[in-house]
MDTraj code that builds the backbone (N, CA, C; nanometers):
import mdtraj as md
import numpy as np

residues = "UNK UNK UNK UNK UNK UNK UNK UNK UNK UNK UNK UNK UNK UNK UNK UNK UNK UNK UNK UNK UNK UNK UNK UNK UNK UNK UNK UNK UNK UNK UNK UNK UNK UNK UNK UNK UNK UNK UNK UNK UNK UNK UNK UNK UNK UNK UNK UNK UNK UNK UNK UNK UNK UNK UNK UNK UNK UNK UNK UNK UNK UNK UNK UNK UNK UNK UNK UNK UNK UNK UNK UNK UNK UNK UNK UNK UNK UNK UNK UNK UNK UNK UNK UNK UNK UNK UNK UNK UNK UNK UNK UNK UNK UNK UNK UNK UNK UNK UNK UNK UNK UNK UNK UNK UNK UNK UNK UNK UNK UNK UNK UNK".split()
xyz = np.array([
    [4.3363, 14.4925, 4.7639],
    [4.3142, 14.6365, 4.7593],
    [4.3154, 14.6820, 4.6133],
    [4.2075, 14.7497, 4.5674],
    [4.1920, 14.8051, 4.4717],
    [4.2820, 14.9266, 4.4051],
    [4.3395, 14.9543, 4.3372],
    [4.4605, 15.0261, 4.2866],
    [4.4143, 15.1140, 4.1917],
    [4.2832, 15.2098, 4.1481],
    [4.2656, 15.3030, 4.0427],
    [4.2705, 15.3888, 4.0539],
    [4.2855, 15.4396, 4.2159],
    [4.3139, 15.5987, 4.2037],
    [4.4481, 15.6552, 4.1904],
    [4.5202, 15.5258, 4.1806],
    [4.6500, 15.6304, 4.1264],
    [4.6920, 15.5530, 3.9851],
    [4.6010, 15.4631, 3.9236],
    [4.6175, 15.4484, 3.8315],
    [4.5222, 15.4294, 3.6847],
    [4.5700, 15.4603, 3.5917],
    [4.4785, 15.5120, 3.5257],
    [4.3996, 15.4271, 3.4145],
    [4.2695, 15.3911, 3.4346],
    [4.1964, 15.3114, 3.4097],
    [4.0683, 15.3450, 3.3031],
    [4.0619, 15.3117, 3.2163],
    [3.9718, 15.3437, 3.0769],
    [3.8753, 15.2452, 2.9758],
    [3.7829, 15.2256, 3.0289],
    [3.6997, 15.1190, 2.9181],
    [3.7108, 15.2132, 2.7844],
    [3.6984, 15.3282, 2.7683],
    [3.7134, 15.3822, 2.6341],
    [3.8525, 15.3642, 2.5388],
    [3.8753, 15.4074, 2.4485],
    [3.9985, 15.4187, 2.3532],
    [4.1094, 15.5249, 2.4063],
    [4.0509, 15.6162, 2.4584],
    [4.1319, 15.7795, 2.5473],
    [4.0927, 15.7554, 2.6318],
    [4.1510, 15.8809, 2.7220],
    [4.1040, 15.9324, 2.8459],
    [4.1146, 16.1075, 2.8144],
    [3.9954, 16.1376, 2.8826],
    [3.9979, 16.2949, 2.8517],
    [4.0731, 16.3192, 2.8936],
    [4.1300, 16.4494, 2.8744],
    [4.2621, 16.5539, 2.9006],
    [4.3900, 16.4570, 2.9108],
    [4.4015, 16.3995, 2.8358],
    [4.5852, 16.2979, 2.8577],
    [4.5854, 16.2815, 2.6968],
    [4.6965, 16.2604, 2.6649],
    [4.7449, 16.2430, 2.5494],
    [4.8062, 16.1153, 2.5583],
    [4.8023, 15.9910, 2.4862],
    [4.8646, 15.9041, 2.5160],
    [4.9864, 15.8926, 2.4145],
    [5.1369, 15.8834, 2.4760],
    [5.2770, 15.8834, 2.4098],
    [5.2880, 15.7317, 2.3674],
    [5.2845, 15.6214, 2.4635],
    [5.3411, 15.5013, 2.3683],
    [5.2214, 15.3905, 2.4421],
    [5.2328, 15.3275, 2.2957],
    [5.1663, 15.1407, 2.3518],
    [5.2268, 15.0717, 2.3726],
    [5.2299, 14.9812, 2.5032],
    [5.3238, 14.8979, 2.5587],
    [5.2703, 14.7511, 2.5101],
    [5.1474, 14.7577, 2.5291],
    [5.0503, 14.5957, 2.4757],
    [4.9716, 14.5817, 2.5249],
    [4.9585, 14.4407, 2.5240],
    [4.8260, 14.3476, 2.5562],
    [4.8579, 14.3423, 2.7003],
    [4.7233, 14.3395, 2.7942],
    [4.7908, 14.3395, 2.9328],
    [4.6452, 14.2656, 3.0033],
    [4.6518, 14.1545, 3.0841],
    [4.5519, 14.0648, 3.1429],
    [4.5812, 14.0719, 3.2549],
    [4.4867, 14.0542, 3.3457],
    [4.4475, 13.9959, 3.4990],
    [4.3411, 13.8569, 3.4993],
    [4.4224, 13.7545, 3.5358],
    [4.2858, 13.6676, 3.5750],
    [4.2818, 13.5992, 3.7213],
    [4.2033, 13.5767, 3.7538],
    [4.1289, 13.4927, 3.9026],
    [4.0400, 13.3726, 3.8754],
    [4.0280, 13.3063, 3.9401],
    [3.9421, 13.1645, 3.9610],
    [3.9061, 13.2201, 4.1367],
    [3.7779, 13.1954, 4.1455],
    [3.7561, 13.1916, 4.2371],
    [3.6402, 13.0279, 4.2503],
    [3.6297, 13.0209, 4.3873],
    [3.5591, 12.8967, 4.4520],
    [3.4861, 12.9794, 4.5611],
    [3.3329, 12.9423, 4.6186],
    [3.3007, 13.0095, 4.7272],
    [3.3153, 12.8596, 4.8293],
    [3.3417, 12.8759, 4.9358],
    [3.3709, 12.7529, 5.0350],
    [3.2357, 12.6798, 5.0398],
    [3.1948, 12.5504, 5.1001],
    [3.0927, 12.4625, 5.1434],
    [3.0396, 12.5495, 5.1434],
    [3.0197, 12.6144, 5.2949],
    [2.9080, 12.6736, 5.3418],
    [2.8782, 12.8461, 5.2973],
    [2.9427, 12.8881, 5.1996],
    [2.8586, 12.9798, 5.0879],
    [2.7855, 12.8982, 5.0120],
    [2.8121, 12.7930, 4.9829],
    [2.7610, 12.7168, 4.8973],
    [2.6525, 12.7067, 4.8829],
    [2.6516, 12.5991, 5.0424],
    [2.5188, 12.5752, 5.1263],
    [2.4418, 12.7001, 5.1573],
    [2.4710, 12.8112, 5.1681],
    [2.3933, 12.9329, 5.1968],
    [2.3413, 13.0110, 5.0524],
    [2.3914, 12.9706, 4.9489],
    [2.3837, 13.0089, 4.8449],
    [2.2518, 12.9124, 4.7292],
    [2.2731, 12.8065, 4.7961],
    [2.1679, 12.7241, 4.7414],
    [2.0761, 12.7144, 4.8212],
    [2.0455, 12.7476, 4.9424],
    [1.9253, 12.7571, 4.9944],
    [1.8349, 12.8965, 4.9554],
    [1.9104, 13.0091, 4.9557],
    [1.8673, 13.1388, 4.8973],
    [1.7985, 13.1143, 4.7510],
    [1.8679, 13.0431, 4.6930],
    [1.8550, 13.0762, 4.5306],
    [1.7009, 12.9354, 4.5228],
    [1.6226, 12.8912, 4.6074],
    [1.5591, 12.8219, 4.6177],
    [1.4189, 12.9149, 4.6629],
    [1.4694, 13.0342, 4.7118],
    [1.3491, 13.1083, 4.7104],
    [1.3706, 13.2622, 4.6502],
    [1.4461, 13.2436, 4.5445],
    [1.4462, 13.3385, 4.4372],
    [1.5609, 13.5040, 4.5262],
    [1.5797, 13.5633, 4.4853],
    [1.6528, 13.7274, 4.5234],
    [1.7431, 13.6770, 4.5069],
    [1.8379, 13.8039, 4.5135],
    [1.9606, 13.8432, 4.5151],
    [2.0751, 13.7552, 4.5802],
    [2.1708, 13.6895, 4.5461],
    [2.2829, 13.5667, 4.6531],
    [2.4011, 13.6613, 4.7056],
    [2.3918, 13.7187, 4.7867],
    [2.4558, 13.8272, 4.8176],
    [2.6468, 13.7134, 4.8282],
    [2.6094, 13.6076, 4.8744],
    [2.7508, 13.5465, 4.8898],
    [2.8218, 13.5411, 4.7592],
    [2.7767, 13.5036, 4.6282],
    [2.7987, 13.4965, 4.5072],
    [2.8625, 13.6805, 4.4707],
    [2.7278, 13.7908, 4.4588],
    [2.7963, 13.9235, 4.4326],
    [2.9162, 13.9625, 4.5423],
    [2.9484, 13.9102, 4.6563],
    [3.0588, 13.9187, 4.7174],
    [3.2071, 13.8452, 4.6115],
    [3.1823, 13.7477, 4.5915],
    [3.2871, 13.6828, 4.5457],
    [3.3109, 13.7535, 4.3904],
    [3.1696, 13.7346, 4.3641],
    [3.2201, 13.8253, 4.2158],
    [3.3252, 13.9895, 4.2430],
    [3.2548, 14.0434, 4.3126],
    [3.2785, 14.1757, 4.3492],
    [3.4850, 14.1825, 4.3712],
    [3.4837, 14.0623, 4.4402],
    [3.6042, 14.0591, 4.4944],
    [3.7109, 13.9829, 4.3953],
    [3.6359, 13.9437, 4.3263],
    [3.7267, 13.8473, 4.1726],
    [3.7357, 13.9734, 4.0984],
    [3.6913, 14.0289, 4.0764],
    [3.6558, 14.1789, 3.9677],
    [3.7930, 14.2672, 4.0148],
    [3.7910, 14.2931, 4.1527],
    [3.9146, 14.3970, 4.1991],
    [4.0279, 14.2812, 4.1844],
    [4.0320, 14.1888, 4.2134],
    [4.1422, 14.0985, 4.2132],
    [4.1760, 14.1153, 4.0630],
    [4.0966, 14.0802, 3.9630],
    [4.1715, 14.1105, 3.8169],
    [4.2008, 14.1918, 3.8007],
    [4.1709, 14.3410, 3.8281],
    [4.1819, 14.4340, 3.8251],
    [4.2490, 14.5252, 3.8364],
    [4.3525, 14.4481, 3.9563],
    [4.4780, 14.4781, 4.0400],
    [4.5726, 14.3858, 3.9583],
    [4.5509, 14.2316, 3.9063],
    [4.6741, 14.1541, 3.8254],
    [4.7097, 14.2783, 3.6710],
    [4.5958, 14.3055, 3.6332],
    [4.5899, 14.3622, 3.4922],
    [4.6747, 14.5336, 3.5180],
    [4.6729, 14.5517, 3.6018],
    [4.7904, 14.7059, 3.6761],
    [4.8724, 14.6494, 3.6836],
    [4.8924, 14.5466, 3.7539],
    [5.0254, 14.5092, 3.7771],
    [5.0930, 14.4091, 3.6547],
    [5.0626, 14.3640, 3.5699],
    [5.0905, 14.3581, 3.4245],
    [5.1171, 14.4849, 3.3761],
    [5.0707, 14.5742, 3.3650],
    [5.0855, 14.6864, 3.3000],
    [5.2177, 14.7854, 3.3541],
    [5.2187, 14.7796, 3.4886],
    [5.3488, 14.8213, 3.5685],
    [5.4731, 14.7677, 3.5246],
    [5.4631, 14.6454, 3.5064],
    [5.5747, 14.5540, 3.4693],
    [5.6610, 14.5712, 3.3173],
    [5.4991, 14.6619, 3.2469],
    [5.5620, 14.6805, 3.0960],
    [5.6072, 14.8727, 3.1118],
    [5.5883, 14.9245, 3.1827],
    [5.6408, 15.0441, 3.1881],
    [5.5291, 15.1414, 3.1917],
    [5.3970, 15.1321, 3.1898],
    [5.2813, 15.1489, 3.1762],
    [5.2449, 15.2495, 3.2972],
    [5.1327, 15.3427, 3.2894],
    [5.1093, 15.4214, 3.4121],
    [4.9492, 15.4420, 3.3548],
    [4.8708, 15.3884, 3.2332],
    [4.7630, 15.3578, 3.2393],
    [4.7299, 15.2409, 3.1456],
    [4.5280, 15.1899, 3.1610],
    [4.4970, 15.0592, 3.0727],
    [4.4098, 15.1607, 3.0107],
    [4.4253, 15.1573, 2.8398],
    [4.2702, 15.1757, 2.8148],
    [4.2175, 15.0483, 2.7381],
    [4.0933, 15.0829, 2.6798],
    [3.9771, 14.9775, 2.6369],
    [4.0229, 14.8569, 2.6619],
    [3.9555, 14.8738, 2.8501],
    [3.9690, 14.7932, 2.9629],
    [3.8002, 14.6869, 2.9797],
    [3.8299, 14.5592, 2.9396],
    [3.7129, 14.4707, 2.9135],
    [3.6844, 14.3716, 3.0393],
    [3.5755, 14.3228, 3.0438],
    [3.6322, 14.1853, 3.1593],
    [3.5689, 14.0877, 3.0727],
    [3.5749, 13.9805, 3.0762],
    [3.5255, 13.8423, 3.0293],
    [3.5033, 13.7200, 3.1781],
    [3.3832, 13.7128, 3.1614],
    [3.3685, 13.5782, 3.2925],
    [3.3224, 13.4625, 3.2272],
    [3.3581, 13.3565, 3.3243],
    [3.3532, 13.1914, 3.2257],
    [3.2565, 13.1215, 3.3483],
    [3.2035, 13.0084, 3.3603],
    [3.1678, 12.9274, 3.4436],
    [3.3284, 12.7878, 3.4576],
    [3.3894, 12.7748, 3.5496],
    [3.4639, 12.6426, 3.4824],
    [3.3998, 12.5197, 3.5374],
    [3.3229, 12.4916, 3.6378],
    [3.2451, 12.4606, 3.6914],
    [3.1847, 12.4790, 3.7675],
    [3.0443, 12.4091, 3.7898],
    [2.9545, 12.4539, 3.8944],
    [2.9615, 12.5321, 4.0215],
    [3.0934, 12.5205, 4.1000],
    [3.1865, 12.5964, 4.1665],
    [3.2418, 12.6732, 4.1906],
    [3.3043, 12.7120, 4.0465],
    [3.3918, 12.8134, 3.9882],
    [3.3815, 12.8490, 3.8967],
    [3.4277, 13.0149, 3.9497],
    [3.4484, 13.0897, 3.8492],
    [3.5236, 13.1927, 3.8098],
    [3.5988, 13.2301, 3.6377],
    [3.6952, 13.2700, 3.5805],
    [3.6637, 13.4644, 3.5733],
    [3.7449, 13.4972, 3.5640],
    [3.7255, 13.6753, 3.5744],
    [3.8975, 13.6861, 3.5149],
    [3.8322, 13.7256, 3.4053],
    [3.9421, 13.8178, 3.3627],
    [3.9543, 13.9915, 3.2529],
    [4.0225, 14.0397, 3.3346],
    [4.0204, 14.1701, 3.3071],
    [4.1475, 14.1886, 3.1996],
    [4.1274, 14.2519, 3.1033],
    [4.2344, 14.2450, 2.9746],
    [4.2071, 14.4413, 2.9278],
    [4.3121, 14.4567, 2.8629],
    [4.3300, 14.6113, 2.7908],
    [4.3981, 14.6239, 2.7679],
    [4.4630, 14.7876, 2.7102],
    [4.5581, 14.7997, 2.6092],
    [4.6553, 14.9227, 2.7434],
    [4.7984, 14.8507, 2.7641],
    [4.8594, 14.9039, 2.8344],
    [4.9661, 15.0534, 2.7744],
    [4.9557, 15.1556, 2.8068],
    [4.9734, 15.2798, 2.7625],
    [5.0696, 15.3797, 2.8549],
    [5.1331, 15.4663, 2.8129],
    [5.1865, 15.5813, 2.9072],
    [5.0673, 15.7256, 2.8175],
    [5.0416, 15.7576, 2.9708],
    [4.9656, 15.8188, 2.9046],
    [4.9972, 15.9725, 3.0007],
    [5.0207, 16.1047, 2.8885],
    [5.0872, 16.2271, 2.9599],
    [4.9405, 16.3547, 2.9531],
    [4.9497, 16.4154, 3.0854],
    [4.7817, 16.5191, 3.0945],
    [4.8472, 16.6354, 3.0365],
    [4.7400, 16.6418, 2.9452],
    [4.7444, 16.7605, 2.8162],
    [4.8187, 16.9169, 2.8862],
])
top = md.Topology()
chain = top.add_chain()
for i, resn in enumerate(residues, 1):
    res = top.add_residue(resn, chain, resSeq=i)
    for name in ("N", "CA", "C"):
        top.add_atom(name, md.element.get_by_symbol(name[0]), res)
traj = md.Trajectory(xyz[None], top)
């Protein structure tokens, strides 16, 4: 379950109307994901006649909130109640798998 509406989430440096009081740090989420055999198998037959691998944007989709939710809950842990200049970085680790990680700068941040 995805966690941003009660917490406060920022690819920018601010967030409008909040003032931010203290920096807590560096704060990461990461995931590995694997899609099973038979995404696999359904995934390589698709990608053999070109469009969209809907099994693949599932897993991504769902690696994305999964970091997303570690990198809050890093940030919870440091005293934090928002992330700003909130990045993701993805890796291949192999043909199989793949890395998602969500990183930013963990903050208390108070509305103007």
């Amino acid at each position: 379950m995805l966690r941003t509406e009660e917490f406060i989430i920022s690819s920018a440096n601010h967030v409008p109307g909040f003032e931010i009081l203290e920096t807590k740090g560096f704060v990461y989420g990461l995931t590995v994901r694997s899609r099973g055999l038979g995404g696999q198998v359904g995934a390589g037959i698709r990608s053999m006649f070109g469009g969209e691998i809907k099994e693949y944007v599932k897993m991504m989709e769902e690696s994305r909130n999964e970091a997303l939710d570690r990198m809050i809950a890093h940030a919870e842990e440091l005293g934090a109640n928002a992330v700003i200049s909130v990045r993701f970085d993805s890796d291949e680790i192999s043909n199989v798998m793949q890395e998602i990680l969500a990183y930013g700068t963990a903050v208390i941040a108070e509305k103007k």
